[in-house]
N, C-alpha and C positions, 0 to 999 in steps of 0.2 A: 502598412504591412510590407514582407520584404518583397522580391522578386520572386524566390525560390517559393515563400509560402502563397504567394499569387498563383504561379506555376500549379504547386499541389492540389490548391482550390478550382483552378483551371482544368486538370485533370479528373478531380470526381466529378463535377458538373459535366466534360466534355463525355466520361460514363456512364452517368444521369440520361441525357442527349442521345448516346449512341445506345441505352437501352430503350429509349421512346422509339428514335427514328426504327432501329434493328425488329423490334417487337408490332411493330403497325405494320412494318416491310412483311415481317413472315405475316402476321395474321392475313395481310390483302393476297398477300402470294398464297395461302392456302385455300383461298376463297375466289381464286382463279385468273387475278388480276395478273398482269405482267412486272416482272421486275422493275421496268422503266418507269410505269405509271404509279406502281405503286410508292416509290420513290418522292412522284410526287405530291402525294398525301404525306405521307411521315416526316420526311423535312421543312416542312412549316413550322409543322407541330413543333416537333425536337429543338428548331429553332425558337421557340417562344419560349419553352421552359428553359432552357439555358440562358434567353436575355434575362429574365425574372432571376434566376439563381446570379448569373456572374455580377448583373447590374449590382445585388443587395448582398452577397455573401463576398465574391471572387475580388472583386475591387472597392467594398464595403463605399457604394450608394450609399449614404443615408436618404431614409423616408424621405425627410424634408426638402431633396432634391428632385424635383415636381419630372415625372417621365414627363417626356413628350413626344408627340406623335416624327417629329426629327432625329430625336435620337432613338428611340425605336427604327424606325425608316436605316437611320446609318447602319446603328449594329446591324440588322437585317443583308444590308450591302454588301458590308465587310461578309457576313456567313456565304453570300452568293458568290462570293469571289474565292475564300476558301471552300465553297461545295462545288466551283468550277472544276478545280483540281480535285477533289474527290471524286467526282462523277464521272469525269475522262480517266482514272484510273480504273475506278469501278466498272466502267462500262466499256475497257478494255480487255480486260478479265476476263469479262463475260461472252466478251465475242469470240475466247478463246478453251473456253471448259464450260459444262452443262450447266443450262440455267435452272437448277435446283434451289427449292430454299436456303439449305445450308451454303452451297458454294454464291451466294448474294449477301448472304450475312460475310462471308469470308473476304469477297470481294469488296462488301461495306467496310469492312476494318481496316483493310491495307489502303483504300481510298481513303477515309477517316483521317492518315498518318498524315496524306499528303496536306490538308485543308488546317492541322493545325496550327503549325508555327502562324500563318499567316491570318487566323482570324484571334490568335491567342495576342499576337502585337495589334491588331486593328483593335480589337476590343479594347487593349488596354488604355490605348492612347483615347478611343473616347470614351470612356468611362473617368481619366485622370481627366478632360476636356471637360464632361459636365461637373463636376466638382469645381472643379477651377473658374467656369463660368457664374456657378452660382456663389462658390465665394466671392467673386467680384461683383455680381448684383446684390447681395447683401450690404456689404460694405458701401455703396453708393446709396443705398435709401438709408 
């Protein structure tokens, strides 16, 4: 697949993600939690259904390319490294206009912008990584 349609597949899943994480965010914040804490319930989350979607749709895994508890562990990384940069914008935001449901959703999306280039190349590279690793273990047995 090319770059651009990786890209596009990149981007519904990355809205797949930001309705999990956005939607667990307001439910705990209406249920009394803190925008901070709540944060960190829903991006675990949001991050596992994105591995699951990018791994088999976004960079087309195939099945017979065995997850493993390492490359789960990576992708996971890489999301930590771009939700670094989301989270400092996000919780810049906040320290600077009312901590409402909406203005957190709001604050999630501009945060959102900053963490994507950066886990859209981490992802890619290992996703084309395990491919590349298991054609080369096939090919030896």
């Amino acid at each position: 697949m090319s770059a651009k349609g990786q890209i596009a597949r990149y981007l519904i899943v990355g809205a797949i993600g930001f309705t999990v994480d956005g939607g667990i965010l307001y439910a705990l914040m209406v249920e009394g939690w803190s925008p901070f804490y709540a944060r960190g319930i829903s991006f675990p989350v949001a991050a596992t259904v994105t591995y699951l979607l990018n791994r088999v749709w976004t960079f087309s895994v195939q099945k017979e390319v065995p997850k493993t508890v390492g490359e789960y562990s990576a992708y996971i990384v890489i999301q930590i490294v771009g939700a670094l940069a989301n989270f400092l914008v996000y919780s810049i935001i906040l320290l600077f206009i009312a901590r409402t449901e909406i203005n957190a959703l709001l604050a999630l999306a501009v945060g959102a912008v900053f963490g994507l280039v950066v886990n859209f190349f981490g992802s890619r590279y290992l996703f084309t990584r395990s491919k590349r690793n298991y054609a080369r273990a096939s090919q030896e047995n």
